[in-house]
N, C-alpha and C positions, 0 to 999 in steps of 0.2 A: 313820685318824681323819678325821671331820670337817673340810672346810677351807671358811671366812667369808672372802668378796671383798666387797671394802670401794672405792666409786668414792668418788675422792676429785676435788672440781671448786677451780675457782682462778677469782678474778674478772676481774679488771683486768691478770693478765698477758699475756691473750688480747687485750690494744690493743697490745703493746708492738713491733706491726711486725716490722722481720727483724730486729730483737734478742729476740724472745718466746724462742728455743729457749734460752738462755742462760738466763735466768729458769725458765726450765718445768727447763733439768736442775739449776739451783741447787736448785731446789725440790724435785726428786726426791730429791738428794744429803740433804737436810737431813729429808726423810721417813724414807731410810731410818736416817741418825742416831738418830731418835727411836725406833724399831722394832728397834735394833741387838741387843737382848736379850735379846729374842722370838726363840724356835726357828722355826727352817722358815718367817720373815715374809720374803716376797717381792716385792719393788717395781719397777714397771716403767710405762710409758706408751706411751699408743697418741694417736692425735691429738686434742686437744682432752680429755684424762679423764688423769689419772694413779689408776693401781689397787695395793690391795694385797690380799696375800692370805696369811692367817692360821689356823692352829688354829682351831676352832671355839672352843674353852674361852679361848681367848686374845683373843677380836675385844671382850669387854670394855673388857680394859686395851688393847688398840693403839686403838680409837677413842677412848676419854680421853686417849690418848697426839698422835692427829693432831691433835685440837683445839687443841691447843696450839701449834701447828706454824703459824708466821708465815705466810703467803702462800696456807693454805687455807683458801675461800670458806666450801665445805659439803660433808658425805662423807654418804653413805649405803652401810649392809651390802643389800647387793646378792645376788639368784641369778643364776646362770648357767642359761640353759636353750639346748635349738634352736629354732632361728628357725621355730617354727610354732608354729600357733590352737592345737590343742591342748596344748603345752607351756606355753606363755604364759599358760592360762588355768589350769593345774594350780600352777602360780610365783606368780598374782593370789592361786588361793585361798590358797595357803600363808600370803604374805604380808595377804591380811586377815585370815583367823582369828588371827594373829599380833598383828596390830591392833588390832582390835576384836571380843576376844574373847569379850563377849557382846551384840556386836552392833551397829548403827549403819549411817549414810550414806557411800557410796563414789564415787570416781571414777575412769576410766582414763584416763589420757595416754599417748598414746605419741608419741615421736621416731623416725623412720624414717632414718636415714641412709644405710643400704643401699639405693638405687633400685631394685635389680634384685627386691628383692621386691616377689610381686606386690601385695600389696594398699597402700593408702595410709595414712599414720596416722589419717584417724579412721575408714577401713574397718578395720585392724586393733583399736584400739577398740571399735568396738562388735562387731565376731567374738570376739574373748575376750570382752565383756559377757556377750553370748549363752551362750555357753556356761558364762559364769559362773552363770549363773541357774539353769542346768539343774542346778547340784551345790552349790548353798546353799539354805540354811535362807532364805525370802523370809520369814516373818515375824520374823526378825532383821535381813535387811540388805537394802536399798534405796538407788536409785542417786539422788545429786545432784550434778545439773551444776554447780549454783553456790556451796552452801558444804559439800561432804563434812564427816565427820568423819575420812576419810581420802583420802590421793587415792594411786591406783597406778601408778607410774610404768613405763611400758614403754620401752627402746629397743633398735632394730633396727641391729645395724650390720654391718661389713664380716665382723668376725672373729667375730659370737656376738649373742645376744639376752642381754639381762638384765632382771631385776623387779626394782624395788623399790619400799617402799610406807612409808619412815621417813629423813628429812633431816634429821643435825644439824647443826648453825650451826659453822663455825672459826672461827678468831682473827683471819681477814682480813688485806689488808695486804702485802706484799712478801717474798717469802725474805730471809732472813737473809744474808746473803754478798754481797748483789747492791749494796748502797748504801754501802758505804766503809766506812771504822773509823772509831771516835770513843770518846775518853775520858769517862769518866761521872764525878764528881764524887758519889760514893754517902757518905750520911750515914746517921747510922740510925732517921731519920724517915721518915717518910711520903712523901714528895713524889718523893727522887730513884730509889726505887725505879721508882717509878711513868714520871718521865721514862727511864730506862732502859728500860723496857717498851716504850715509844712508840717510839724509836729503837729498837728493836729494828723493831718493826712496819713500818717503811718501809726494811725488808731492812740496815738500818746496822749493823754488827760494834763490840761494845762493849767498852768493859776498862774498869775500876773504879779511883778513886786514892778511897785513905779517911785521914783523918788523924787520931792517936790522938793522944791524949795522957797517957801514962805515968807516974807513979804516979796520976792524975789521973780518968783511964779504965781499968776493969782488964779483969781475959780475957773477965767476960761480955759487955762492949759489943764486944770484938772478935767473940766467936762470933755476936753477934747479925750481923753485916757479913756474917759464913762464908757464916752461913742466907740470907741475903737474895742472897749472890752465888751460891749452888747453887741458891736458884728462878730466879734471872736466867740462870745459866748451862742450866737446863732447858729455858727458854722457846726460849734463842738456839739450843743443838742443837750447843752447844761446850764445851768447856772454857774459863772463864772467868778472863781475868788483871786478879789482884785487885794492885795497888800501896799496901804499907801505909807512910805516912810516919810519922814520929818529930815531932810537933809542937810537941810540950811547951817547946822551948828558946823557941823565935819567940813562942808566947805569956808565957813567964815576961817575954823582952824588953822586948813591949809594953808589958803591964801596970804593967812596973818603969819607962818610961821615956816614956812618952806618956800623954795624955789617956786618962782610961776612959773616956768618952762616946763617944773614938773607935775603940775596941776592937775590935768587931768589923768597923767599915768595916779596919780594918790588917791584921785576921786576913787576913779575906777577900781582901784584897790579896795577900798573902801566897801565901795557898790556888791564886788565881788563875795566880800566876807560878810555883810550882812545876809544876801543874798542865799548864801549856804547855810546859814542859821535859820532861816526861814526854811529853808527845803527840807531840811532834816527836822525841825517840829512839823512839818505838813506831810513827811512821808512822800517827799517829790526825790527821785533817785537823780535828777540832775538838771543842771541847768540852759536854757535855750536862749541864746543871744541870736541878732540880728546884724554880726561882722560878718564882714565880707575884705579878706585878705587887701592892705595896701589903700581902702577909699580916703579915712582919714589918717592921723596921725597915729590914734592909740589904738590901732586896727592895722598896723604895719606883726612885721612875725614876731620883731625883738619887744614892742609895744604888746603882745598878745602875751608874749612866755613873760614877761615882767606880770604885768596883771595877775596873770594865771598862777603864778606862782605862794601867792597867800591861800590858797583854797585845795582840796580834794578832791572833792564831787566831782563830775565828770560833766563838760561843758559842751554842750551839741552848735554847732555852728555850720546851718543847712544853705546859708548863704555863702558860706565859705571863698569859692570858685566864682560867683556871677559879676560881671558888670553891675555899674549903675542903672543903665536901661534895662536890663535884664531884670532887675529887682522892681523897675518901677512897671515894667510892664504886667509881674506875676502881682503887682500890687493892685494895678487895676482890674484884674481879673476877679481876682480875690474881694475886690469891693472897697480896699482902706483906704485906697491912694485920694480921695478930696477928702478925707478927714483927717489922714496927714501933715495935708501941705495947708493945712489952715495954719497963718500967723501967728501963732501961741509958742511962746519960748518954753524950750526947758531946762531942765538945771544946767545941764551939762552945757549947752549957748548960753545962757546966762554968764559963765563963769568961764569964758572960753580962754585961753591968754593968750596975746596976740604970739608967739612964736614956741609952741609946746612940741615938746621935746618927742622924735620921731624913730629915735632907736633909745630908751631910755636904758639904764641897767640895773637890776638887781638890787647891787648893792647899793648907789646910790640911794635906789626909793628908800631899803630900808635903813641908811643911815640919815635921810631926812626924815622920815618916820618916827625918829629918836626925839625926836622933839613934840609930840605929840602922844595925848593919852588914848591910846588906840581902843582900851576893851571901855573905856569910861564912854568915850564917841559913841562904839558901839554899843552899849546897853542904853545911851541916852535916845538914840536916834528911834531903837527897836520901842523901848517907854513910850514915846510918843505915835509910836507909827498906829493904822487901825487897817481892818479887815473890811471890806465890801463886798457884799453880796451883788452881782451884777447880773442881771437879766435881758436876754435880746426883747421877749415880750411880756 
């Protein structure tokens, strides 16, 4: 059969000094994760390029598959030819009638990295030009220097010449393994999908705490979490550990025994310091929320340092700065935004109080607090909670 090699490029791991090979084989390991299902896909790197090479009938799904794949720049399906004019220019036409199949403006580039051949890149350029001319249709295709409607890419290197004349865009950003573990705070809205994605993005290892609450939340708002933890665990190129707490008791508490207005600042509190407990038995250095300055009530600055205020750990908040559109657009991107906005309540809408308190203080929460067995709460909730193992496939 047929076999599609696929160059796959990485941005900014190429600054990373003499820690770059660490990064470059993170990033190999987590290629070939994505590619693991795929018969006969083989992954490998040479300097500066990591490649794959696939089924022909397969280079579909494996390049929707790399795009996803944290820490690639841009891949393009690539030929192999020999390092000579006329191979090179037999690989151009390939690749433009492939192109622009009825026709249009071209350009060649080439990269030489091989010295020892002899011509230079723009003498190789315009040697395949030439010869290109000799075996196309000129009243369909014509060459422009400055805005092609395609441009062909040649390079020459150590081990092989390759063409190609089509670059998709990656996810950008860092392999996944490379930047630490960190607890995600996933709700089944919008936002902490989304912050999950982000840390993801800057190579950060993530695991999920979601707190339900029972008879209150039923199986569909769990499965909606599942869904959202198997495109998360897609993205990362791991099995994903989802922490489901039992919350119901901490909220019946409050509600029975403190201010509604101050509801959700106590939840939250709450959320926070189990939260930390879980990150520190997981070896997660800190926590990822999905706020975003001022959208709700308990997401105002005084509502955020009230919160923040029970806990240590160190709290990443990549949504920080955005709009609501701004969140909902990187959500569709991303892929979570229709399994968000499915109608499955969570704890936190569940228990919402009609008029919750928008600059809350300090000492308030914790003199309502006093009326509550806070580390009992807490040991009880953590008792019941369970670990999930979550797979994209």
């Amino acid at each position: 059969m047929d076999r599609q090699l696929i160059l796959i490029r990485y941005g900014e791991l190429g600054l990373k000094g003499k820690n770059r090979h660490l990064f470059i084989g993170r990033l190999t390991h987590n290629i070939r994760y994505a590619l693991r299902d795929i018969a006969g896909a083989n992954v490998y790197s040479t300097w500066g390029r990591i490649w794959a090479e696939v089924e022909a009938a397969d280079a579909g799904l494996a390049l929707a598959r790399l795009q996803q794949v944290f820490g690639v720049y841009s891949l393009s399906p690539v030929m192999r030819t020999e390092p000579e004019v006329p191979a090179l220019a037999e690989a151009a036409q390939a690749m433009l009638e492939q192109g622009l199949p009825v026709g249009g403006s071209f350009k060649i580039e080439t990269r030489r990295s091989d010295k020892s051949f002899p011509l230079t890149s723009p003498e190789i350029s315009r040697a395949v030009a030439n010869l290109l001319f000799e075996r196309i249709d000129t009243t369909r295709y014509d060459a422009d220097m400055h805005d092609p409607d395609l441009r062909i890419d040649i390079e020459v290197r150590g081990e092989g010449a390759y063409v190609y004349g089509h670059t998709l865009k990656g996810a950008g950003g860092l392999p996944v393994g490379c930047g630490g573990r960190a607890l995600l705070l996933l709700s089944g809205g919008i936002d902490s999908p989304v912050a999950g994605m982000l840390a993801m993005k800057r190579g950060v290892v993530i695991e999920a705490i979601h707190y339900h609450s029972f008879p209150f939340t039923g199986e569909k708002a769990k499965e909606k979490v599942y869904e959202l933890c198997r495109l998360l665990s897609a993205r990362m190129g791991a099995p994903l550990q989802l922490h489901m707490v039992y919350f119901t008791e901490i909220q019946k508490q409050i509600y029975a025994n403190c201010r509604e207005e101050y509801g959700i600042t106590l939840m939250r509190r709450f959320m926070y310091r189990i939260a930390e407990r879980v990150a520190k038995q997981r070896d997660c250095l800190a926590l990822y929320t999905g706020e975003s300055v001022g959208q709700v009530a308990s997401q105002t600055l005084e509502s955020i340092a009230c919160i923040n205020d029970v806990i240590s750990i160190p709290v990443m908040r990549p949504l920080v700065g955005m709009d609501k559109e701004e969140i909902m657009e990187r959500a569709r991107a991303f892929g979570s935004y229709d399994i968000s906005i499915l109608p499955y309540e969570d704890c936190c809408t569940v228990f919402l109080p009609k008029y919750p308190k928008i600059k809350p203080r300090r000492e308030e929460a914790e003199k309502l607090e006093r009326a509550l067995n806070i580390e009992q709460l807490l040991d009880e909730a953590l008792a019941k909670s369970e670990i999930l193992t979550i797979d994209a496939r």
